[in-house]
GUDRENZA-168774 format. One record per residue: z, x, y of N, C-alpha, C in turn. Coordinates in steps of 0.05 Angstrom, whole numbers, plus 5000, padded with zeros to 4 digits. Layout:
((Z,X,Y),(Z,X,Y),(Z,X,Y))
...
! end
This chain:
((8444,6461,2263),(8418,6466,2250),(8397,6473,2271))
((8389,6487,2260),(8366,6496,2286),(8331,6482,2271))
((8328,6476,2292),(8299,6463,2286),(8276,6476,2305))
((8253,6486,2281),(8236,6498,2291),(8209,6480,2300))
((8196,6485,2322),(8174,6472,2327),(8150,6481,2335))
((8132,6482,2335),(8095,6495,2334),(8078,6477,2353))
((8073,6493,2365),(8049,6484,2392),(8027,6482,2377))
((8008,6465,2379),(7979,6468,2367),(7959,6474,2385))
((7936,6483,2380),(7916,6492,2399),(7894,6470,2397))
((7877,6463,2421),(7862,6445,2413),(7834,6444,2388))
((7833,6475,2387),(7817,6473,2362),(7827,6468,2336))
((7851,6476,2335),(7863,6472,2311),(7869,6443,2308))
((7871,6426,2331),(7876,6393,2330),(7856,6384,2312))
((7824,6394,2330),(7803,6379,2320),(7792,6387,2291))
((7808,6417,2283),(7796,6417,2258),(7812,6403,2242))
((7835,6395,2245),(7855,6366,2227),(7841,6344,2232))
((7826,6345,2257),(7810,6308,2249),(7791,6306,2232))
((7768,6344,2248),(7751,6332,2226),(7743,6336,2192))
((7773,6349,2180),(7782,6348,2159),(7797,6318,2149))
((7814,6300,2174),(7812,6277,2162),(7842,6278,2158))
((7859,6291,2164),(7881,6302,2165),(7892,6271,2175))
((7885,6271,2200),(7897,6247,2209),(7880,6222,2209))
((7890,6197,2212),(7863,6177,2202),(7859,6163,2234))
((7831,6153,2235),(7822,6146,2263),(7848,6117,2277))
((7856,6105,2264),(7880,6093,2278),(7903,6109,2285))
((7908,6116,2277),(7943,6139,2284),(7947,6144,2314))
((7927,6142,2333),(7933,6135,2368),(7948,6160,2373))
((7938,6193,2368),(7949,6212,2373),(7946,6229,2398))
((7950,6230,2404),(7945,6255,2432),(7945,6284,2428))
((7937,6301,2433),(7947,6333,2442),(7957,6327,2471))
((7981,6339,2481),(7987,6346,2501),(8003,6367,2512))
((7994,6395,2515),(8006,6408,2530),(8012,6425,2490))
((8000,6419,2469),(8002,6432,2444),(8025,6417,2429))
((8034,6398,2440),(8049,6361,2424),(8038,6354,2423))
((8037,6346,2388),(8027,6321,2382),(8034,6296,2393))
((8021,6276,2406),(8041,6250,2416),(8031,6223,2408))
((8052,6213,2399),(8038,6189,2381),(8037,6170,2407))
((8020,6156,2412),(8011,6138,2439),(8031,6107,2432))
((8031,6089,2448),(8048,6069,2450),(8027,6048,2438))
((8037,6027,2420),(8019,6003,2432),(8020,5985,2450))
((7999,5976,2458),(7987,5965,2479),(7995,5935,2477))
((8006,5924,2497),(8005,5898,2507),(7979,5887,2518))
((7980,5856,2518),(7956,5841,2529),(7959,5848,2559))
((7978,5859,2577),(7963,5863,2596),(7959,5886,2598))
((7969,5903,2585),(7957,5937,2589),(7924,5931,2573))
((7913,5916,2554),(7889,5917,2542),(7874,5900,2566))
((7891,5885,2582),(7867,5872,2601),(7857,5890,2626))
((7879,5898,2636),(7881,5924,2652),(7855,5938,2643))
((7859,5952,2623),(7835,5968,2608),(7808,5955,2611))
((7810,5941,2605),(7778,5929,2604),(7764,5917,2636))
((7782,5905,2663),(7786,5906,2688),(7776,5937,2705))
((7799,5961,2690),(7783,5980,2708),(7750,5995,2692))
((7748,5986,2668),(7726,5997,2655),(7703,5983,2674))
((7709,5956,2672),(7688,5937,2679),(7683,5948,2706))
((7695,5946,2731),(7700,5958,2759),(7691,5986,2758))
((7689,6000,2739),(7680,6030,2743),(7651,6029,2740))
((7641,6017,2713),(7616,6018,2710),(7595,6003,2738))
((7611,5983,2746),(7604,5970,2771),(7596,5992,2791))
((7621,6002,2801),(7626,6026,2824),(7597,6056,2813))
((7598,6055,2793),(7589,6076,2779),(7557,6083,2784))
((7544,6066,2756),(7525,6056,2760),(7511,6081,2746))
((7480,6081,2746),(7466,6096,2721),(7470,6132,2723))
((7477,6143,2712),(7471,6166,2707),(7504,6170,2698))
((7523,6155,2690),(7556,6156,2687),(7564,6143,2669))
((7575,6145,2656),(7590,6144,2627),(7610,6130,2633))
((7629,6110,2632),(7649,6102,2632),(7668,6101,2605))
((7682,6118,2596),(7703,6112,2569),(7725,6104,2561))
((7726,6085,2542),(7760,6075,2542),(7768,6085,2515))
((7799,6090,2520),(7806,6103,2508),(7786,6131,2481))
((7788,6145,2493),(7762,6179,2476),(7776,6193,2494))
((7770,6218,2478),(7784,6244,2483),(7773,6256,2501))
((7787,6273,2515),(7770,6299,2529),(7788,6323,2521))
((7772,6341,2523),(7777,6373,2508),(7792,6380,2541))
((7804,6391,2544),(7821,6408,2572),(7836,6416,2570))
((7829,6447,2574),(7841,6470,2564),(7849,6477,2527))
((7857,6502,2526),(7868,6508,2499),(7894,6492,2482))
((7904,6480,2496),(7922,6460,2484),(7926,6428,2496))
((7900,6414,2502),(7900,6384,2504),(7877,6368,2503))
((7887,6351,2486),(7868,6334,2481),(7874,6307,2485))
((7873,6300,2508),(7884,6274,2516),(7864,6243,2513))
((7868,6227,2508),(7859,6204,2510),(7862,6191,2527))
((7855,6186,2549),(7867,6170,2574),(7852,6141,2573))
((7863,6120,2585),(7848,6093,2580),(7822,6094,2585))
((7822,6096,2607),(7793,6104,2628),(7775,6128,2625))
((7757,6148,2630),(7752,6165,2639),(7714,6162,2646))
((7711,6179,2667),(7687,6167,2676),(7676,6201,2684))
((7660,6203,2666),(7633,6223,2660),(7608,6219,2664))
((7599,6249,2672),(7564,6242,2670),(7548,6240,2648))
((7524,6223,2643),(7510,6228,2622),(7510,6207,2606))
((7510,6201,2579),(7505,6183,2560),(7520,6189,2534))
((7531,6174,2518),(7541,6178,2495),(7533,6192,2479))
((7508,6205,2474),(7499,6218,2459),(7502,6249,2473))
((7502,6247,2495),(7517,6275,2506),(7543,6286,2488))
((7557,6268,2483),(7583,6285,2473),(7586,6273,2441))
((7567,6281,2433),(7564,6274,2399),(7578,6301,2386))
((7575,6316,2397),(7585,6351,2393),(7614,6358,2398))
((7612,6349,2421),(7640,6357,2428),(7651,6339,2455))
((7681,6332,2456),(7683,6312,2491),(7687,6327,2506))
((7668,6310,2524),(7673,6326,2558),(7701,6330,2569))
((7690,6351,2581),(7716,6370,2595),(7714,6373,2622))
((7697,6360,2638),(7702,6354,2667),(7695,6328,2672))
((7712,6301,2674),(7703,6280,2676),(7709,6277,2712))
((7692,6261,2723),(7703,6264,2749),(7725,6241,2761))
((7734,6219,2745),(7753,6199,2750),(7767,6195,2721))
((7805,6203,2725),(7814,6193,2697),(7831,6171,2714))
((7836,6153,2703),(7858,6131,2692),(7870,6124,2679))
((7895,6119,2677),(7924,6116,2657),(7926,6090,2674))
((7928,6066,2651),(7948,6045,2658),(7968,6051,2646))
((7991,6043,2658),(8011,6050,2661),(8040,6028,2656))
((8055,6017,2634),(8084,6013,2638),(8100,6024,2636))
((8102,6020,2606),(8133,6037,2583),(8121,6065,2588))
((8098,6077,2588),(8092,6109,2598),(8088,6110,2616))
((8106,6104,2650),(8092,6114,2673),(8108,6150,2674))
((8132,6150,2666),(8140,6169,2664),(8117,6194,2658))
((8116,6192,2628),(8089,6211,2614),(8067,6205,2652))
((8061,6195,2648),(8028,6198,2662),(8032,6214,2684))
((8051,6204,2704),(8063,6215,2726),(8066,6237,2726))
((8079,6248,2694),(8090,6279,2702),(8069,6292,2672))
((8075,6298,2659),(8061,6303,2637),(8031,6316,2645))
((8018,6287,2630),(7984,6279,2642),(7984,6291,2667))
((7991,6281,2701),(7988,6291,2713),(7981,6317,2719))
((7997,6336,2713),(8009,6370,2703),(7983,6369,2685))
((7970,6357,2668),(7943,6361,2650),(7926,6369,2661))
((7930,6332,2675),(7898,6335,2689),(7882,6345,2726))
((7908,6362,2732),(7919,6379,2755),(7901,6406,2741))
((7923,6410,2728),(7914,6443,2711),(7878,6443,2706))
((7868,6419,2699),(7835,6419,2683),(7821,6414,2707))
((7832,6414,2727),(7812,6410,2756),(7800,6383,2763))
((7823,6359,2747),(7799,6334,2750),(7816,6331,2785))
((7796,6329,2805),(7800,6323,2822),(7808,6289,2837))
((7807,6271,2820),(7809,6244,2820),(7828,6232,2799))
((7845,6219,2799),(7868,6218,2788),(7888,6192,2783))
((7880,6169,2776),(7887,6143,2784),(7916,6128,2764))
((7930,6125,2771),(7953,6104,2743),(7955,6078,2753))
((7939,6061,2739),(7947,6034,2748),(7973,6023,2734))
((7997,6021,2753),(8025,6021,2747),(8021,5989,2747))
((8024,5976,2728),(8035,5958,2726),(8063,5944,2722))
((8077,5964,2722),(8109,5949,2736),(8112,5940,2759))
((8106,5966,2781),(8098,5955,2816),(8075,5948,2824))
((8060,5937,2805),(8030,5922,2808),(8017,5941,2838))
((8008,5959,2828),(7992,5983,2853),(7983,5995,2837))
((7961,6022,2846),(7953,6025,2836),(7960,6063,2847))
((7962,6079,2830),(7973,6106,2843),(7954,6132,2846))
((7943,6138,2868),(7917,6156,2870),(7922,6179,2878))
((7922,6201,2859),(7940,6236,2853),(7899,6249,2863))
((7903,6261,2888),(7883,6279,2895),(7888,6302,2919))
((7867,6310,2922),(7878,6342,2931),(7891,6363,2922))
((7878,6364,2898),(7890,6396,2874),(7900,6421,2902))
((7917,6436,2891),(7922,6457,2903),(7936,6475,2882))
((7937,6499,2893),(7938,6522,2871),(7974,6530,2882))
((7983,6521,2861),(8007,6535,2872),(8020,6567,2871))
((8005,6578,2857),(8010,6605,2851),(7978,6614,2851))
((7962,6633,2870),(7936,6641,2878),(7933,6655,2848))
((7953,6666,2828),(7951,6689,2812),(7943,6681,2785))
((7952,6651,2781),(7949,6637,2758),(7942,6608,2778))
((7923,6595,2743),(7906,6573,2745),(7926,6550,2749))
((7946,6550,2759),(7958,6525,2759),(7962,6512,2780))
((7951,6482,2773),(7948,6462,2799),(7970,6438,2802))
((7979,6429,2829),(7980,6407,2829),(7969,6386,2849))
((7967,6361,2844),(7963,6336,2852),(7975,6341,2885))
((7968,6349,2915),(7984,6352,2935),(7991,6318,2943))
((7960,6307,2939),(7965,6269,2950),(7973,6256,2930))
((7990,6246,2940),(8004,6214,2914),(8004,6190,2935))
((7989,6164,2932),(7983,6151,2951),(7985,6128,2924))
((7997,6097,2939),(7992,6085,2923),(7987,6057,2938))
((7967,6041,2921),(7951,6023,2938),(7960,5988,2924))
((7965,5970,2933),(7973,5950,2927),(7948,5931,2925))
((7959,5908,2917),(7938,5886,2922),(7927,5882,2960))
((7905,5875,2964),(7902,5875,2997),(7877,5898,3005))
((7884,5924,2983),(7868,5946,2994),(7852,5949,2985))
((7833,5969,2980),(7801,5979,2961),(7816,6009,2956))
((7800,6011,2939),(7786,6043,2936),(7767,6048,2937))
((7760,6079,2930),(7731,6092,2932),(7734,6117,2914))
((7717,6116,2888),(7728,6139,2876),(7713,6166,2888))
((7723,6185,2892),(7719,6215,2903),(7684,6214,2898))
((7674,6205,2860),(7653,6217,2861),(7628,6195,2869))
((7643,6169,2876),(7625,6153,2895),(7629,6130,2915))
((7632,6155,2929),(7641,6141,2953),(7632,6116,2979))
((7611,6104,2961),(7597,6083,2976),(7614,6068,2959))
((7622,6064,2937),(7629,6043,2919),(7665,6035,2937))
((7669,6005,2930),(7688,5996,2943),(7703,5981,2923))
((7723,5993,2908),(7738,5971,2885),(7764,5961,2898))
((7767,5933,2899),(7792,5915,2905),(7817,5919,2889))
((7835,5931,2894),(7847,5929,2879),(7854,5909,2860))
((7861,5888,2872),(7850,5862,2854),(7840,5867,2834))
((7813,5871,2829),(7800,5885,2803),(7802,5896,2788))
((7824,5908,2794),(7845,5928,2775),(7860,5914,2758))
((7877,5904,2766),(7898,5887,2757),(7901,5866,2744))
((7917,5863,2720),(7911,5836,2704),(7930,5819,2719))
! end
C-alpha cells in the first residue's frame, strides 16, 4: 500500500490554529513541514525549563524577552517551539506574529536528544540563530552548536561548524551577552 504524505507550510499551520483546528494543548510542532506531536515532559525536563529560563533572564536583563515553550516562525515550513528562546523586546511585540530571529534557543533534552541534535539543529542552522544550546540531560552537560557556516555559497543552507559541550565545573556566556557568566550548575536539575 502506498501511503501518501503532505508537507505543510508555515502559513498554512497558523491558519489551522487560528481557525482552532487544533486545540491549545495538543503540544504540536511544524518541523521542516511535519507535523510533530512533542513528548511529555518529566519533573526534571520541567525543572530544567524553568533553571535555564530563570538563568537567562538573570544573564539577560532589560530590553530581552525570555520564552518557554512559544513558537517562532523560521522559514516557510517551521514552526518550532523550543523550551527556551530568548528575544528582543516585550511580549506585546509579538502579539501579531512570533519572532523569527531570537538570538539564544534551548532544547532540554532526553527521550529527544536525537530530534534536537539533528532535526532542530538543521532548523535552527538554516534560520541563522547563531547560538544554539541542548541541555542533555542523560550526560548531564550542556551542548553549545555555534559558528553557522554555509555549506553550499549557492543556497541558504547552514550548519552548526562548533559542537562543544560543557559539564558541571564550567560557565557559559551567551553570544548575545557576553559579560553574563552562567554555571552550568544553573542549568541543571
Amino acid at each position: 500500500m502506498l501511503v501518501h504524505t503532505r508537507r505543510w507550510t508555515r502559513p498554512e499551520y497558523e491558519r489551522l490554529i487560528d481557525r482552532g483546528v487544533f486545540r491549545e494543548d495538543e503540544q504540536l510542532e511544524l518541523l521542516d513541514g511535519l507535523l510533530v506531536v512533542s513528548e511529555p515532559q518529566g519533573d526534571s525536563h520541567a525543572v530544567a525549563v524553568d533553571l535555564v529560563a530563570a538563568a537567562l533572564r538573570h544573564a539577560f536583563g532589560e530590553g530581552w524577552l525570555v520564552r518557554v515553550h512559544a513558537p517562532l516562525a523560521l522559514g516557510r515550513r517551521s514552526r518550532p517551539e523550543p523550551d527556551v528562546a530568548v528575544v528582543r523586546g516585550s511580549p506585546r511585540d509579538y502579539l501579531g506574529a512570533a519572532p523569527t530571529d531570537p538570538a539564544l534557543v534551548v532544547e532540554i533534552s532526553q527521550t529527544s536528544l536525537a530530534l534536537d541534535r539533528a532535526r532542530k539543529a538543521s532548523i535552527y542552522a538554516r534560520a541563522g540563530i547563531a547560538d544554539y544550546w541542548i541541555v542533555n540531560l542523560v550526560d548531564a552537560v550542556v551542548e553549545v552548536r555555534r559558528d553557522l557556516v554555509a555549506l553550499d555559497p549557492a543556497r541558504p543552507r547552514r550548519v552548526y561548524q562548533s559542537v562543544r559541550a560543557f559539564g558541571r565545573g564550567a560557565s557559559l556566556s551567551p553570544l548575545a551577552s557576553p559579560g553574563a557568566r552562567i554555571p552550568i550548575t544553573d542549568l541543571l536539575p
